[in-house]
KOLKEDREN-280887 format. One record per atom (N, C-alpha, C): residue number from 1; y, x, z. Coordinates in pm, whole numbers. Example, Ala and Ser with C-alpha at 12.3 -4.5 7.8 and 13.67 -1.06 7.14 Angstrom:
2
+-----+--------+--------+--------+
:   n :  north :   east :     up :
+-----+--------+--------+--------+
:   1 :   -569 :   1319 :    780 :
:   1 :   -450 :   1230 :    780 :
:   1 :   -330 :   1320 :    780 :
:   2 :   -225 :   1285 :    708 :
:   2 :   -106 :   1367 :    714 :
:   2 :      3 :   1290 :    787 :
+-----+--------+--------+--------+
***
This chain:
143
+-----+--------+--------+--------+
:   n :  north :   east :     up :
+-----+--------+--------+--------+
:   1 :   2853 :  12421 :   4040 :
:   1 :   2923 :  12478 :   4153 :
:   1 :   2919 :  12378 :   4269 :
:   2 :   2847 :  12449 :   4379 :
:   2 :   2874 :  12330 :   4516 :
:   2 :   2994 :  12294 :   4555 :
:   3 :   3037 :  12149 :   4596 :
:   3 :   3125 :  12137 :   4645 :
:   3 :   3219 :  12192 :   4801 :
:   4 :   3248 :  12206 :   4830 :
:   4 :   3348 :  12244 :   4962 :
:   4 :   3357 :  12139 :   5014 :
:   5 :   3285 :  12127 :   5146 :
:   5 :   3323 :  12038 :   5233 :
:   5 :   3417 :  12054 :   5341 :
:   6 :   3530 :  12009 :   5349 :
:   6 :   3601 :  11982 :   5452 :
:   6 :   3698 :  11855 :   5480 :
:   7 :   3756 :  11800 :   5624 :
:   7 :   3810 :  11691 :   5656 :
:   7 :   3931 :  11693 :   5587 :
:   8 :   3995 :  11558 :   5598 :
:   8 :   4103 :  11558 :   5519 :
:   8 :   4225 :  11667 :   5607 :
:   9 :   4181 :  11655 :   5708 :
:   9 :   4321 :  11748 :   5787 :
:   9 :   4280 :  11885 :   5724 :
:  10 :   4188 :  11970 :   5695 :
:  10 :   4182 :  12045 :   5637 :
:  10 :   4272 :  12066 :   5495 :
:  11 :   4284 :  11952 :   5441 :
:  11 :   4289 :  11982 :   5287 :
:  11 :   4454 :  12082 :   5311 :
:  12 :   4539 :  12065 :   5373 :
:  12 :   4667 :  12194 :   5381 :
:  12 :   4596 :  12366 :   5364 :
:  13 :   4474 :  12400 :   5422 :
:  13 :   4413 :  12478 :   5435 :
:  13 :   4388 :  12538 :   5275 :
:  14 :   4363 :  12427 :   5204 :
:  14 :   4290 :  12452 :   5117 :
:  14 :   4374 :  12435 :   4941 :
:  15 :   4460 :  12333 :   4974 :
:  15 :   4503 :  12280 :   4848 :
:  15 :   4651 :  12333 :   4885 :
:  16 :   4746 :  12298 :   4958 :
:  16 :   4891 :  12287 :   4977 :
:  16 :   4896 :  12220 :   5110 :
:  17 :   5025 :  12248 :   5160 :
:  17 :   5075 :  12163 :   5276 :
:  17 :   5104 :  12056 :   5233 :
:  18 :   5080 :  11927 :   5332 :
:  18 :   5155 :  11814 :   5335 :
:  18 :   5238 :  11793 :   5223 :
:  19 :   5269 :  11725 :   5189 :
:  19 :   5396 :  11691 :   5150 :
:  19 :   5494 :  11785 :   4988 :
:  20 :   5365 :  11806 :   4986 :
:  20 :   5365 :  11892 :   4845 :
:  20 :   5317 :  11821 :   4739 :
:  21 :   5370 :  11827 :   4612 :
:  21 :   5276 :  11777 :   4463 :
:  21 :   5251 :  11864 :   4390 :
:  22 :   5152 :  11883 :   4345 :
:  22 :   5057 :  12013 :   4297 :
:  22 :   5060 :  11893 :   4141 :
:  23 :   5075 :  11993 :   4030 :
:  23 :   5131 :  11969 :   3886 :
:  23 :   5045 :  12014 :   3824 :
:  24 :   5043 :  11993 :   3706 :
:  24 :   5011 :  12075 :   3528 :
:  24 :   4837 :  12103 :   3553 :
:  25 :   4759 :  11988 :   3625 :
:  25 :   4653 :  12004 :   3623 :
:  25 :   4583 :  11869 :   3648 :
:  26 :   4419 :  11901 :   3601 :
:  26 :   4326 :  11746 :   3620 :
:  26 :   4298 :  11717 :   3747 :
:  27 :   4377 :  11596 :   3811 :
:  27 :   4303 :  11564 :   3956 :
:  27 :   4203 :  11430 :   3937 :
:  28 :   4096 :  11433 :   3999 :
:  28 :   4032 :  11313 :   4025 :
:  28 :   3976 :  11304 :   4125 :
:  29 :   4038 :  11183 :   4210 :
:  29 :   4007 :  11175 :   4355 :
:  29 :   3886 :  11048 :   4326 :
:  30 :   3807 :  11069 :   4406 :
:  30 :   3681 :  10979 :   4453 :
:  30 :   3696 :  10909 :   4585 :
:  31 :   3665 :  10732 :   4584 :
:  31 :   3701 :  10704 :   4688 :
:  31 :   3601 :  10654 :   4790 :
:  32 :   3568 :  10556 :   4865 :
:  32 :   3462 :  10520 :   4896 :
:  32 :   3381 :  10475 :   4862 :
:  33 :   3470 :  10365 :   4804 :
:  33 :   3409 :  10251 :   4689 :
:  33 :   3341 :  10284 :   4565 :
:  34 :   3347 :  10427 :   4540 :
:  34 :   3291 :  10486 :   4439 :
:  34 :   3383 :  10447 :   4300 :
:  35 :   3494 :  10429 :   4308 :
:  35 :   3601 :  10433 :   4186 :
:  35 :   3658 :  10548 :   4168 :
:  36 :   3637 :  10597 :   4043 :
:  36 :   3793 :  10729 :   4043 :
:  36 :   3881 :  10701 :   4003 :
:  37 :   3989 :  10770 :   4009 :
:  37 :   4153 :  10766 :   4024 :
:  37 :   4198 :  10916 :   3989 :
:  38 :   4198 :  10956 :   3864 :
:  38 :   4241 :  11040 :   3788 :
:  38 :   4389 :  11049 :   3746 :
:  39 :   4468 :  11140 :   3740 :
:  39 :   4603 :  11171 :   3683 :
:  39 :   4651 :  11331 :   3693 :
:  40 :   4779 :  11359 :   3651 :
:  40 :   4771 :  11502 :   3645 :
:  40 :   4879 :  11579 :   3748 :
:  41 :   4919 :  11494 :   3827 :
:  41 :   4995 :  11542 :   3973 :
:  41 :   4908 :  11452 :   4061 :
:  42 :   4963 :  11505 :   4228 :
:  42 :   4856 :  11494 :   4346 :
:  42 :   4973 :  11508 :   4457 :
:  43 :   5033 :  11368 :   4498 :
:  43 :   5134 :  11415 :   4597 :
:  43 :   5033 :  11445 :   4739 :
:  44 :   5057 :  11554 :   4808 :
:  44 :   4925 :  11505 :   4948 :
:  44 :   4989 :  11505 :   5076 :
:  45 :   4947 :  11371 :   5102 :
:  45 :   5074 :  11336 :   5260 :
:  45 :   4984 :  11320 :   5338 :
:  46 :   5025 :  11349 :   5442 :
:  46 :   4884 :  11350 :   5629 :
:  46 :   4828 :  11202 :   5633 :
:  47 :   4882 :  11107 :   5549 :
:  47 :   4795 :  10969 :   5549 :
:  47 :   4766 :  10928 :   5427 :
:  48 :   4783 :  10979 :   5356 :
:  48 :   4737 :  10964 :   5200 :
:  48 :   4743 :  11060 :   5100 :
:  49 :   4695 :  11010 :   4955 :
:  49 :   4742 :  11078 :   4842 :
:  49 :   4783 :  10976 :   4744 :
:  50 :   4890 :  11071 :   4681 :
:  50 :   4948 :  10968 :   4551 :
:  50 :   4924 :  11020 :   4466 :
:  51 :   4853 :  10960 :   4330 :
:  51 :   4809 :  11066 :   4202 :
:  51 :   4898 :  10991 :   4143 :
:  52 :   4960 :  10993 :   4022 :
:  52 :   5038 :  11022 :   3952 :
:  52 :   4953 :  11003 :   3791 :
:  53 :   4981 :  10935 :   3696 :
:  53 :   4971 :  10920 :   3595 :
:  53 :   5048 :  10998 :   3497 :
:  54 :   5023 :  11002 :   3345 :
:  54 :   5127 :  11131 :   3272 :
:  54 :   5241 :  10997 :   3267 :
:  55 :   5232 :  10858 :   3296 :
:  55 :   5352 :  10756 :   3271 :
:  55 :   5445 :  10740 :   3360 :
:  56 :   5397 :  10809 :   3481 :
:  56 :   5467 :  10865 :   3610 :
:  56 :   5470 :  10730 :   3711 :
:  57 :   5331 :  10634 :   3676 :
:  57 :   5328 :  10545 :   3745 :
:  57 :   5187 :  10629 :   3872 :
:  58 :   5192 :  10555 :   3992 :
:  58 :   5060 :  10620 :   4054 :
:  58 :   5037 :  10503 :   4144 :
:  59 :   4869 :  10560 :   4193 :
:  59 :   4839 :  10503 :   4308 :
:  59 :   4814 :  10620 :   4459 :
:  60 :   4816 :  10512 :   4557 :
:  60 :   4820 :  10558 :   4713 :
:  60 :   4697 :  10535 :   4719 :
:  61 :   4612 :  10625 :   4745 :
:  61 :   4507 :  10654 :   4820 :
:  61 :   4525 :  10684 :   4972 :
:  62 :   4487 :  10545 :   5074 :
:  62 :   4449 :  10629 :   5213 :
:  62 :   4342 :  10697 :   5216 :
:  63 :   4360 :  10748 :   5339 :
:  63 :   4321 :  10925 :   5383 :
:  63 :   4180 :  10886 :   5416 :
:  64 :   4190 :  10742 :   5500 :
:  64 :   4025 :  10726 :   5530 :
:  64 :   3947 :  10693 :   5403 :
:  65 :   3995 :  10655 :   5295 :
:  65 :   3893 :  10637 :   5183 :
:  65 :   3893 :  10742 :   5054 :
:  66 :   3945 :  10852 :   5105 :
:  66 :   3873 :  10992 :   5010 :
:  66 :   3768 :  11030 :   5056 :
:  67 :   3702 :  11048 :   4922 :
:  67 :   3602 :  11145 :   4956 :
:  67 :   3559 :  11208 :   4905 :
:  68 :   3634 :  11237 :   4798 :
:  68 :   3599 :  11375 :   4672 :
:  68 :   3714 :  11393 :   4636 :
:  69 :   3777 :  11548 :   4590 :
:  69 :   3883 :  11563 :   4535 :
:  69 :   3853 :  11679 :   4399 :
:  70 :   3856 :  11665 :   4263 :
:  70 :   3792 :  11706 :   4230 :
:  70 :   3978 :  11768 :   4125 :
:  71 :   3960 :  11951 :   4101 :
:  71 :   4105 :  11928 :   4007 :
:  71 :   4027 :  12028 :   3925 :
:  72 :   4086 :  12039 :   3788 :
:  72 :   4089 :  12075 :   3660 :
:  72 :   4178 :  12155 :   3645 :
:  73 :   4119 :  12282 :   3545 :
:  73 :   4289 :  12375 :   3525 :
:  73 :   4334 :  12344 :   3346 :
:  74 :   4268 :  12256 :   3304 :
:  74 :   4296 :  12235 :   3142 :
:  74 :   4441 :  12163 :   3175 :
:  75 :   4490 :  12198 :   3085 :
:  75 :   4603 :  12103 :   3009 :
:  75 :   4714 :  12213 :   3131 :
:  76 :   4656 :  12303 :   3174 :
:  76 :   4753 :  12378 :   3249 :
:  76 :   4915 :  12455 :   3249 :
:  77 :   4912 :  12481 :   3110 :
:  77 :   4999 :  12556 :   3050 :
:  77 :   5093 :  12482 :   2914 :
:  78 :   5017 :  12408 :   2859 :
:  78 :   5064 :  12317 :   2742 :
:  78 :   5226 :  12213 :   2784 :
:  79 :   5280 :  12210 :   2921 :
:  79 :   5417 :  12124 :   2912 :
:  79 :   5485 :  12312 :   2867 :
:  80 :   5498 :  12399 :   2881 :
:  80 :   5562 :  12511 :   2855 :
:  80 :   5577 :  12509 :   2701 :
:  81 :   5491 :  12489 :   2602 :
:  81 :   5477 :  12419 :   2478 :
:  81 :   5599 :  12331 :   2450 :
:  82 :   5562 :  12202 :   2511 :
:  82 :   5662 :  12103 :   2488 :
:  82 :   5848 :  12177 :   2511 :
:  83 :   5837 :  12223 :   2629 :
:  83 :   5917 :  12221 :   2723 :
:  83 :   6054 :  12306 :   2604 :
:  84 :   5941 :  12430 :   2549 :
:  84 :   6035 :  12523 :   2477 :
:  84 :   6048 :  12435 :   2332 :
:  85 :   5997 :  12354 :   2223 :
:  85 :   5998 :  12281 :   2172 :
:  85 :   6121 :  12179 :   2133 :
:  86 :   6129 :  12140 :   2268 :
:  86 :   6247 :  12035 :   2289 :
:  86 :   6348 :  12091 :   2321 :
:  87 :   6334 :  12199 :   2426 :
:  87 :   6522 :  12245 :   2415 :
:  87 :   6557 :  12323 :   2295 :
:  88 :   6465 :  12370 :   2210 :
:  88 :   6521 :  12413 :   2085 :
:  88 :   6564 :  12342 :   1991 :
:  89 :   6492 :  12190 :   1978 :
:  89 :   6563 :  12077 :   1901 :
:  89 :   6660 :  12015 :   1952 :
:  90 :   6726 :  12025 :   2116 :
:  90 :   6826 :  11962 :   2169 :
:  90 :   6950 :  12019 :   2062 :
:  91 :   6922 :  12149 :   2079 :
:  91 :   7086 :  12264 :   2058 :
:  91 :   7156 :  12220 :   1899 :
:  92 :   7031 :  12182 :   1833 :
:  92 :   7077 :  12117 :   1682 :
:  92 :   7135 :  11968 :   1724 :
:  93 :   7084 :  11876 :   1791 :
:  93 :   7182 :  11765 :   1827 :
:  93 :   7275 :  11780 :   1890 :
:  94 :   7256 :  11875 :   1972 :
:  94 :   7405 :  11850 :   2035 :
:  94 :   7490 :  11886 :   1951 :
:  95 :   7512 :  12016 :   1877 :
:  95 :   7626 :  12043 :   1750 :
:  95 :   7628 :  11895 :   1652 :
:  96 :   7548 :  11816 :   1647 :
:  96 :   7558 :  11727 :   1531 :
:  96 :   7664 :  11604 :   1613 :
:  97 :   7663 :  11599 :   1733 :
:  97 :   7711 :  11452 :   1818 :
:  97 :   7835 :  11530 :   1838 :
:  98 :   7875 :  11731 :   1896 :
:  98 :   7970 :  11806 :   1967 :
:  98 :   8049 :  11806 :   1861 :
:  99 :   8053 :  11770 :   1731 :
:  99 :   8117 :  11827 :   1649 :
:  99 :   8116 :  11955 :   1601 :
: 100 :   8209 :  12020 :   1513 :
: 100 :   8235 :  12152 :   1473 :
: 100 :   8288 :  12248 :   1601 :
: 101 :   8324 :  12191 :   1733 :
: 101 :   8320 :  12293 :   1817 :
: 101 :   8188 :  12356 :   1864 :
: 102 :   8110 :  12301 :   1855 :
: 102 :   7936 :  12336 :   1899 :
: 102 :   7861 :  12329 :   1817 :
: 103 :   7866 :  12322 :   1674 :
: 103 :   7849 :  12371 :   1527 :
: 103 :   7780 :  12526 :   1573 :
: 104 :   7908 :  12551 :   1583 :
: 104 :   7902 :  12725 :   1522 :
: 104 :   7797 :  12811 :   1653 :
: 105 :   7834 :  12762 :   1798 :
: 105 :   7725 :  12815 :   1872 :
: 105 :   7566 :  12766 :   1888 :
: 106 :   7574 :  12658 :   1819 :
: 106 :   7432 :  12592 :   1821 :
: 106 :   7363 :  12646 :   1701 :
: 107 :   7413 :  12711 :   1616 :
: 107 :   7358 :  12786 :   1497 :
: 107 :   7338 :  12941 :   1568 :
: 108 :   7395 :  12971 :   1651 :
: 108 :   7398 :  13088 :   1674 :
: 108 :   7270 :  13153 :   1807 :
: 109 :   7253 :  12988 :   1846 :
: 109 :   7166 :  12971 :   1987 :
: 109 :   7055 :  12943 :   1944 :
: 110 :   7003 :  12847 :   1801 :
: 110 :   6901 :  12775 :   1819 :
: 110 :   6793 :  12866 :   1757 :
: 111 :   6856 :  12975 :   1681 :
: 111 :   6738 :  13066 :   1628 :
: 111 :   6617 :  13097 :   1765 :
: 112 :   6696 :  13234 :   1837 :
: 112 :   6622 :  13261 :   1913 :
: 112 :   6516 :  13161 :   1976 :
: 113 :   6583 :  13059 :   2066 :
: 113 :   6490 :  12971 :   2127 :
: 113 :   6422 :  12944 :   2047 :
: 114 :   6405 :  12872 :   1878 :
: 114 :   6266 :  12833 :   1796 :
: 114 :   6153 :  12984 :   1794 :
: 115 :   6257 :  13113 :   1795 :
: 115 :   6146 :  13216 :   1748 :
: 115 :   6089 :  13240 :   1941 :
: 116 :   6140 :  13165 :   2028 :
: 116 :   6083 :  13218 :   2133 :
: 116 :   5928 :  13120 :   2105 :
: 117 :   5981 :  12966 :   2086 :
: 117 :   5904 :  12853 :   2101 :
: 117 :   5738 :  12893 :   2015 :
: 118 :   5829 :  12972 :   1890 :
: 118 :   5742 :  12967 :   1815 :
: 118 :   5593 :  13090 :   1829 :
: 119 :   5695 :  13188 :   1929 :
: 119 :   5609 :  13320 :   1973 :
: 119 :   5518 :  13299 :   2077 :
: 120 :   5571 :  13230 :   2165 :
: 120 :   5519 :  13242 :   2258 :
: 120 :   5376 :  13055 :   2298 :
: 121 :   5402 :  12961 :   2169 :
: 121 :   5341 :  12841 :   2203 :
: 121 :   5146 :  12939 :   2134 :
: 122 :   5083 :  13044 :   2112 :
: 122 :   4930 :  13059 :   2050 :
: 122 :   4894 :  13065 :   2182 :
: 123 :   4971 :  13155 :   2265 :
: 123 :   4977 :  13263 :   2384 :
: 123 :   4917 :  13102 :   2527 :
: 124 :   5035 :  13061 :   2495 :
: 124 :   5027 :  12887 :   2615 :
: 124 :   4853 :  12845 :   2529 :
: 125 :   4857 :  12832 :   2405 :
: 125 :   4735 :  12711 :   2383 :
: 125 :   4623 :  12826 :   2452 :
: 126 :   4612 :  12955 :   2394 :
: 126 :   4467 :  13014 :   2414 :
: 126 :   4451 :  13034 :   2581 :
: 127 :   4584 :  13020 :   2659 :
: 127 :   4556 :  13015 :   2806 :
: 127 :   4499 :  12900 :   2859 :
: 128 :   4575 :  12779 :   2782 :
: 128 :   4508 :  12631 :   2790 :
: 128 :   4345 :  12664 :   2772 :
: 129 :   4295 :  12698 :   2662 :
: 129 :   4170 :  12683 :   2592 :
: 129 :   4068 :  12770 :   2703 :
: 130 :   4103 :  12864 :   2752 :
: 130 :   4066 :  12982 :   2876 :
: 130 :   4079 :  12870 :   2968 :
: 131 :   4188 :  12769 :   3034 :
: 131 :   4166 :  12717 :   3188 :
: 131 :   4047 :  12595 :   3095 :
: 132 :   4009 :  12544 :   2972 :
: 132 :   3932 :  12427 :   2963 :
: 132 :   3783 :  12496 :   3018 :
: 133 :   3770 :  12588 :   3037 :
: 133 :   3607 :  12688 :   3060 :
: 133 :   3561 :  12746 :   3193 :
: 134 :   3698 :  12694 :   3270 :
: 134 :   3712 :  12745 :   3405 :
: 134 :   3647 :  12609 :   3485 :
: 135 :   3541 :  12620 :   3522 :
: 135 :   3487 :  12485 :   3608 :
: 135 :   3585 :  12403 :   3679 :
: 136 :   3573 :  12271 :   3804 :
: 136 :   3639 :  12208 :   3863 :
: 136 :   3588 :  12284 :   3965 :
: 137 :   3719 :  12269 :   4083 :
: 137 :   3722 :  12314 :   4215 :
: 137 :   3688 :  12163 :   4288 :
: 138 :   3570 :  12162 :   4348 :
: 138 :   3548 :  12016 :   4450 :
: 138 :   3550 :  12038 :   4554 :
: 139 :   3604 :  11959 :   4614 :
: 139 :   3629 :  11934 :   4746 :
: 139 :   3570 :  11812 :   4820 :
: 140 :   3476 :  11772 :   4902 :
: 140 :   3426 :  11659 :   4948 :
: 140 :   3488 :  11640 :   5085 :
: 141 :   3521 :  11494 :   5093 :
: 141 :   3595 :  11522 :   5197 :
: 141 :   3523 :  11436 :   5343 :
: 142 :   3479 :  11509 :   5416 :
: 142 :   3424 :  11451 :   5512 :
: 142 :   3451 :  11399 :   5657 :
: 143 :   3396 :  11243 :   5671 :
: 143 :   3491 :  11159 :   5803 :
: 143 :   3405 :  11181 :   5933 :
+-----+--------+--------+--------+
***
């Protein structure tokens, strides 16, 4: 797939406005120097970008040294996985720390959420497995 060329003032056009972080996907920005800088958020500000690591550490990319922006739709859907996962194992700790007052509703709560977690996590992977087949969207960014 050819890339899309346009300037960085373009990229609102194309990706998000300013000042937005675009999530739950593969970014890898290309710089001048010919290093990439991969992570799975993309803050994009009118003088830079900040990518974002899954450790939630990142780097600042200035604006004059992009020049590829390349994103991924894998791993798109899979925190929805986690997400339902963990609040279904919260509701059992909390009755264990709440005592017998939150006993009796955390037995009464935690079904559903596991049979949601459990219904709905084939549905998240085979959408995951569908965005791993979906090419990268590139963007070249030209000064």
């Amino acid at each position: 797939m050819a890339a899309t060329k346009i300037t960085y003032d373009e990229i609102p056009k194309h990706l998000g406005a300013f000042k937005t972080v675009l999530a739950y996907r593969g970014f890898t920005v290309t710089t001048t120097d010919g290093r990439t800088h991969s992570g799975r958020r993309l803050l994009l500000e009118s003088d830079h970008l900040r990518i974002f690591d899954r450790d939630n550490s990142f780097e600042d990319l200035p604006n004059f040294d992009v020049t590829r922006i390349e994103i991924r739709q894998f791993g798109r859907f899979f925190h929805h996985v986690v997400e339902n996962a963990s609040f279904a194992a919260v509701i059992p700790l909390a009755a264990a720390v709440g005592g017998p007052a939150l006993a009796i509703p955390a037995i009464l709560l935690a079904p559903p959420f596991l049979a949601y977690a459990a219904a709905s996590t084939p549905f998240f992977l085979a959408a995951d497995g569908i965005a791993f087949l979906i090419p990268a969207k590139v963007y070249e960014i030209v000064h």
